[in-house]
N, C-alpha and C positions, 0 to 999 in steps of 0.2 A: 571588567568584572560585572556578572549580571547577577541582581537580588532572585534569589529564589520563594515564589510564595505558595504559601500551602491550604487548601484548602480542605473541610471534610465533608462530603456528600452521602445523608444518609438519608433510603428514600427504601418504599414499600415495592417499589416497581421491581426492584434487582433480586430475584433469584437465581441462582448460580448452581445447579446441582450437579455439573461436569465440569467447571473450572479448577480442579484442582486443588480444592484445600482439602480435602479428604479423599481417603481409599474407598472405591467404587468400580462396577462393569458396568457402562453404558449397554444398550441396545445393539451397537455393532461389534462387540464382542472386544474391545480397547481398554486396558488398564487405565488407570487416571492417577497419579502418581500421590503419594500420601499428602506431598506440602512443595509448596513452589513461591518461585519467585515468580510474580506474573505481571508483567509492563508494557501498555500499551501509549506510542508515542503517536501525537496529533500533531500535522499543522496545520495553520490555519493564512487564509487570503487575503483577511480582513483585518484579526485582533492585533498582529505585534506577538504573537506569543504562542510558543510553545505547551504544552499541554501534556504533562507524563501522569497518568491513570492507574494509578495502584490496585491490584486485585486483590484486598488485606484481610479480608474474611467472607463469609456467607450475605452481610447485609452491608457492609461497609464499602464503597471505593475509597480512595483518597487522592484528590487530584491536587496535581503539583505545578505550579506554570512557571516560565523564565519566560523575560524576554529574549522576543525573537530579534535576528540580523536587521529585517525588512518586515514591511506590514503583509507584504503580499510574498508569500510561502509555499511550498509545495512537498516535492517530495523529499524523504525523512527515512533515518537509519541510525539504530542503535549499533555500536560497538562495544561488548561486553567487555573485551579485553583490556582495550584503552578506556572503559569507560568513556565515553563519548558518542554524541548524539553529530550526525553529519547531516545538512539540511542543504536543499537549495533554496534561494532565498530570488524572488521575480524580480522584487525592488528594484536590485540594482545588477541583477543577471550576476550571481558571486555564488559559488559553494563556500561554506560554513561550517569549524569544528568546535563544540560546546564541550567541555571539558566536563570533569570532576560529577558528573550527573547522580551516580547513587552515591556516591560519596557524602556529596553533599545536603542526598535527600534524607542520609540518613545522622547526618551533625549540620543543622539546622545556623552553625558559628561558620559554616563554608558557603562558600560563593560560586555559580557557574564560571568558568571561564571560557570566554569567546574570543577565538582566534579568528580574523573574516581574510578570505581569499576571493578576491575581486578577479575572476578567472579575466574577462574582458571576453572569451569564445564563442559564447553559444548568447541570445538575445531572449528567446522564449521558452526556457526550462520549463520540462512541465516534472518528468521523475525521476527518479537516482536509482538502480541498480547498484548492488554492491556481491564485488568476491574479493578475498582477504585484500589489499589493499591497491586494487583495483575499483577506479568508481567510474560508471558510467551515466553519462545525463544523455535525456533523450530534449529532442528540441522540436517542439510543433513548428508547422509553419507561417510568418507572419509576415507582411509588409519589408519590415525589417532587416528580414536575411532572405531576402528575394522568393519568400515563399518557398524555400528551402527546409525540409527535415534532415536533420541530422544527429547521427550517436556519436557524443564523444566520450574518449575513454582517458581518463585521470588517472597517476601513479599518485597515490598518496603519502606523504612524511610528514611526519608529525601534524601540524597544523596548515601544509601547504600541499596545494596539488600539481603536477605537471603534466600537462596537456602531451598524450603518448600516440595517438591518433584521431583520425577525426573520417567517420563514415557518413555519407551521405545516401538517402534511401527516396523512393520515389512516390512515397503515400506518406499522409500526416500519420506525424506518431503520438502517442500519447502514454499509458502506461507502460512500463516495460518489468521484466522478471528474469532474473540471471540463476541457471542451475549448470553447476560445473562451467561445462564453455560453451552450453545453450541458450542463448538469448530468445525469449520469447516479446514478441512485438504487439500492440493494438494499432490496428487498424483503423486511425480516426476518419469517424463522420461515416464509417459501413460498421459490418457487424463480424468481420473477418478476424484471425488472428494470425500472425507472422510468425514463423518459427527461424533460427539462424543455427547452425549447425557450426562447432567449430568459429567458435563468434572473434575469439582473440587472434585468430590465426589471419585475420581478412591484411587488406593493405589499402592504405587509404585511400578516397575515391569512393566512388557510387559501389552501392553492394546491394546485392539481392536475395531475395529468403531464401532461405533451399525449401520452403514450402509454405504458401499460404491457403488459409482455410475459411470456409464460414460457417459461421453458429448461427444453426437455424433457429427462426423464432428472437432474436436479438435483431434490436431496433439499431442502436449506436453503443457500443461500447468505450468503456475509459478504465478501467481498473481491472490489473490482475494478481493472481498469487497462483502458487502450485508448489506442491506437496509434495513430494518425491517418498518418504517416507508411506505417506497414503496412498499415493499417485493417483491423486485429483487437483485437477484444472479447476478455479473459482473466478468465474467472468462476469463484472458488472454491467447492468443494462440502464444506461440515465434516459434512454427513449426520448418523447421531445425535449430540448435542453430548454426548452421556455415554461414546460410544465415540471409542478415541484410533488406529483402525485402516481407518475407515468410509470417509475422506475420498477427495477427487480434486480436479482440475483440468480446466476446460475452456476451449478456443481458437474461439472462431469468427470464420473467417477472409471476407474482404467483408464486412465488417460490416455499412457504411451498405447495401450492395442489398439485404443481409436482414433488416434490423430495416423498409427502407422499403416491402418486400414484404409486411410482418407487420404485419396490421392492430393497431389496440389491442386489447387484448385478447385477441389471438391466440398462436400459440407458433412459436418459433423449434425447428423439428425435428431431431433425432437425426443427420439425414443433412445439416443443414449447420452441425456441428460435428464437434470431434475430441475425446477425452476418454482421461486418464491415472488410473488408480484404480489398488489391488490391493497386495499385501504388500509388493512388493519398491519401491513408489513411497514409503513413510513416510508417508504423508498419511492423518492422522488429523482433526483440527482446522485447515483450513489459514483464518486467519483473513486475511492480506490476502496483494495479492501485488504486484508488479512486473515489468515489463518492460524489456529492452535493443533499442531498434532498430539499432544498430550490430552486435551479436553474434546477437542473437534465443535470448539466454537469459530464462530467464522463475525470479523469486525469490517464494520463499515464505517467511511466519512462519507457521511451523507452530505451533500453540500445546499440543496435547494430546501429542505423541510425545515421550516422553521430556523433558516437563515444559519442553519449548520447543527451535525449534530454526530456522534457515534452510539452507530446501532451495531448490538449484537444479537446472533440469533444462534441456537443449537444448529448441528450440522441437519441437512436432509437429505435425503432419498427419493423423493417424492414431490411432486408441482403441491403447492397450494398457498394461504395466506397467513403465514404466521405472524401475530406479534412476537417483536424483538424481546428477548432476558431481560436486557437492557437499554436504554433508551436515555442516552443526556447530551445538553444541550450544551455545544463546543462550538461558537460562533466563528465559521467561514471557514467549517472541516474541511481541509483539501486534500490530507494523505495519511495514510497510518503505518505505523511498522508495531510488529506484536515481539515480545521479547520474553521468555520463558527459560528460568535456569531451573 
């Protein structure tokens, strides 16, 4: 059982005027729902700890921490239905299920509960995809497993998982994003993204994208999300990984006509996207990110600025350097999942 501990963060920086707690039309013409539940989960590389970020009013967050499996964290997934937070955990190469999570954020007399599954499979987890109880880890490549990337895919029960196949792919992998039985890929160390078509149907063994692409104007890529609802693409740019000031963000908005425009191998151009870089945006390392389709705010774990951090900014259309809504300091941010009832 893990202690739950709360903290309350009230700061002048946070203005929220499309997150959802009131009725409003944004600029792109999107309802914003009267009142919501809105939870963004963090993990982190460094602390031990998990990080649940409450969206509870206009000036208020309320951050919530358990401890973590392992110090070194990665990627992260809420389950609404079981209640439960899924994590992979680097420590000791193990997926992770955290029980009881609003439950007990919201009867302060209850405790997390952490079930740990020591998978033994994959060495250098970097993120988890998830579709109903299907989990998928993606594996960079290290020393370890012969400079091997590989996806594995997880049948999930209760607090355990079973190992249902194992794909091997021929470029480092890093973020990954599951829509239906679309698997979308990052291309680590280029600026490329992988798309997999019919991703559950493959058979184990080496596999290949039905289509890779590149994002012009992108340095190195690590984070993604995509919107199906909005259908936009959100691609992070951490540019050099030794500098903590390099980074950006990019939206491309139609997605499906312009990736289906964009032969394999081709690139997705400057002019049909928008992109956020520059001083006054904090984006140094932005290593994954998130999305609201309700609000059309867009969340980062920034990993290099200030030794960790989650930034959000309003959606764009347009290049330029915005300061982040939000800006707070989550020591050794490695991955976010956004949760909105």
């Amino acid at each position: 059982m893990k202690a739950l501990t709360k903290t309350i963060l009230r700061t002048t920086l946070i203005a929220l005027p499309t997150l959802g707690f009131y009725s409003c039309d944004n600029d792109e013409g999107m309802d914003v729902p009267e009142k919501e539940i809105a939870s963004l989960f963090v993990s982190s590389n460094t602390s031990g700890e998990i990080s649940i970020m409450d969206f509870t009013s206009m000036d208020d967050i309320s951050t919530n921490t358990v401890a973590s499996a392992g110090t070194d964290a990665d990627g992260i997934h809420y389950d609404p239905q079981n209640d439960e937070i899924i994590q992979l955990v680097r420590s000791d190469n193990s997926l992770n299920v955290y029980s009881n999570i609003m439950t007990s954020m919201m009867d302060n007399s209850l405790s997390i509960s952490l079930g740990i599954n020591a998978s033994g499979d994959f060495v250098s987890g970097r993120e988890i995809a998830v579709k109903d109880d299907m989990v998928i880890v993606a594996e960079s490549p290290v020393e370890a497993n012969g400079n091997q990337s590989s996806l594995y895919v997880y049948q999930k029960s209760g607090d355990t998982f079973s190992l249902q196949n194992t794909y091997m792919v021929d470029f480092a992998l890093w973020g990954i994003h599951i829509e239906g039985n679309t698997l979308y890929a990052i291309v680590d160390k280029t600026s490329d993204l992988a798309v997999f078509n019919n991703f559950f149907s493959n058979t184990n063994g080496m596999v290949s994208p039905d289509k890779q692409v590149t994002i012009e104007g992108l340095v190195r890529t690590h984070g993604l999300t995509y919107s199906m609802e909005d259908d936009l693409m959100v691609l992070t740019d951490i540019g050099d990984a030794s500098s903590d000031s390099d980074g950006g963000l990019v939206i491309i908005p139609e997605f499906t006509s312009t990736l289906n425009a964009t032969a394999d191998g081709g690139t997705i151009s400057l002019a049909d996207q928008a992109r956020i870089e520059g001083s006054n945006t904090m984006l140094g390392n932005p290593v994954d990110v998130a999305y609201s389709e309700d609000s059309q705010m867009v969340f980062v774990a920034e990993r290099a600025n200030g030794g960790g951090r989650v930034l959000v900014y309003e959606y764009f259309s347009s290049n330029g350097n915005p300061s982040p809504k939000i800006n707070q300091e989550v020591a050794g941010a490695s991955a976010v999942y956004y949760y909105e009832d």
